[in-house]
C-alpha positions as CSV (number, residue, x, y, z in Angstrom):
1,X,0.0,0.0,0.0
2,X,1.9,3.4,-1.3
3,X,1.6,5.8,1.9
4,X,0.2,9.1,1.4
5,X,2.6,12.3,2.2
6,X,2.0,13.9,5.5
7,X,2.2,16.6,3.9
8,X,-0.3,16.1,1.1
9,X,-2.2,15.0,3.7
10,X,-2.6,18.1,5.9
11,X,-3.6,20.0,2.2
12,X,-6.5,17.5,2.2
13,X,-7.3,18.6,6.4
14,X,-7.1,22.3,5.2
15,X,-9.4,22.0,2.5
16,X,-12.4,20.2,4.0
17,X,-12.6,22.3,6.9
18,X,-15.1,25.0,7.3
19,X,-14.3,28.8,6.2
20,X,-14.5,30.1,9.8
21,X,-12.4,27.5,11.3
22,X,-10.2,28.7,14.4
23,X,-8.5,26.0,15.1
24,X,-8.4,21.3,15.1
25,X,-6.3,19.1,16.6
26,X,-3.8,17.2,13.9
27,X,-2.7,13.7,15.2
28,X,0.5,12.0,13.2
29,X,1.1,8.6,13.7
30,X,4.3,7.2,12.3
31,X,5.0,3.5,11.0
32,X,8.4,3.0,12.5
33,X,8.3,4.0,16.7
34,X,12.7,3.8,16.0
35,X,11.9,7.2,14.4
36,X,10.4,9.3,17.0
37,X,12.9,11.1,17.8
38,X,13.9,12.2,14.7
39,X,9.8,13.4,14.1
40,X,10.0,14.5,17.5
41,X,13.2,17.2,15.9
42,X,11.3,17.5,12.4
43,X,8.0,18.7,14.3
44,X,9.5,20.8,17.2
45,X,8.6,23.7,15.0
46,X,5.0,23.1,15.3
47,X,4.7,22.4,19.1
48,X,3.9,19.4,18.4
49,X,3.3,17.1,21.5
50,X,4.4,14.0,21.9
51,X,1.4,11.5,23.3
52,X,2.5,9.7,26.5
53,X,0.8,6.4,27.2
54,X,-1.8,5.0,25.3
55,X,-3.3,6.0,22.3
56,X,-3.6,5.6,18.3
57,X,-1.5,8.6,17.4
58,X,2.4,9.3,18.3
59,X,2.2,13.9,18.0
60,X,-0.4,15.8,18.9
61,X,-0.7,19.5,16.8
62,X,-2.8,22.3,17.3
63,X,-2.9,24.1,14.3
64,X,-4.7,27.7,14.4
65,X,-6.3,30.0,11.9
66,X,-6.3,33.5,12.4
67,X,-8.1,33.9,16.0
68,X,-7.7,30.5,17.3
69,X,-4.5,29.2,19.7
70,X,-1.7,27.2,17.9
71,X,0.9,26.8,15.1
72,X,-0.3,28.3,12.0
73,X,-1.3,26.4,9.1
74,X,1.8,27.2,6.9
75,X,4.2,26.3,10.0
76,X,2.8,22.9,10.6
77,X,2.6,21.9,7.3
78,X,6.5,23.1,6.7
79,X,7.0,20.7,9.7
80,X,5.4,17.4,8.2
81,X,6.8,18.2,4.9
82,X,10.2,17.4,6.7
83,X,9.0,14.1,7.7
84,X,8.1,13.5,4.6
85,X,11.6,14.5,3.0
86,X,12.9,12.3,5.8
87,X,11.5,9.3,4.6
88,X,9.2,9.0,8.1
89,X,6.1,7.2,6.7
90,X,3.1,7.3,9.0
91,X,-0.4,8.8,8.8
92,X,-2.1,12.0,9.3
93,X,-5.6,13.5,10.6
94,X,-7.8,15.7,11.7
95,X,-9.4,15.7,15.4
96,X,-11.7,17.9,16.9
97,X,-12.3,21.6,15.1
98,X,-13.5,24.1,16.7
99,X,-14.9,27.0,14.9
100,X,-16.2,30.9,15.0
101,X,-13.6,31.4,17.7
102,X,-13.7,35.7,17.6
103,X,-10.7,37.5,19.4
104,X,-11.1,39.4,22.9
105,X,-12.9,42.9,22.3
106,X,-10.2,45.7,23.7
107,X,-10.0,46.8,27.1
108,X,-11.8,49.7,28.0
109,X,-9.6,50.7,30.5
110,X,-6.4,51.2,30.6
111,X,-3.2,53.2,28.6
């Protein structure tokens, strides 16, 4: 079975998501557990973190639009495109999105 890119991937996560998306959980799961610590390197850029204990995913990534709290959609996809130049076959997806996140109003008060 050809793997799909992590990176390619993440394009298909992007595009099915909502337009006022603020942020989702992105879960990476990698085929060789002798290679964590070279993904854990590859996507330190992204804050991604590492799942202790059980579970069906390796890397936990929040990835933020323009409101929401996370690694921006360009950085975390630079991040997986380095596993996939690394040769670090695995699987990507999406988990929970939450959207129509609006930014704090201004304070009143204050300078």
């Amino acid at each position: 079975m050809a793997s799909v890119s992590h990176a390619a991937a993440f394009d298909d996560l992007i595009a099915e998501l909502p337009s006022d998306w603020a942020f989702f959980e992105c879960y990476v799961q990698l085929d060789d557990p002798k290679r964590l610590n070279e993904a854990r390197v590859a996507l330190a850029r992204a804050n991604a973190r590492p799942v202790r204990g059980e579970g069906d995913h390796d890397f936990e990534i929040t990835v933020a639009n323009e409101h929401g709290h996370g690694a921006r959609a360009g950085v975390v996809r630079s991040a997986l495109r380095i596993l996939d130049t690394d040769r670090i076959e695995g699987r990507t997806w999406m988990g929970r999105v939450t959207s129509e996140l609006r930014p704090a109003p201004h304070h009143r008060y204050g300078p």
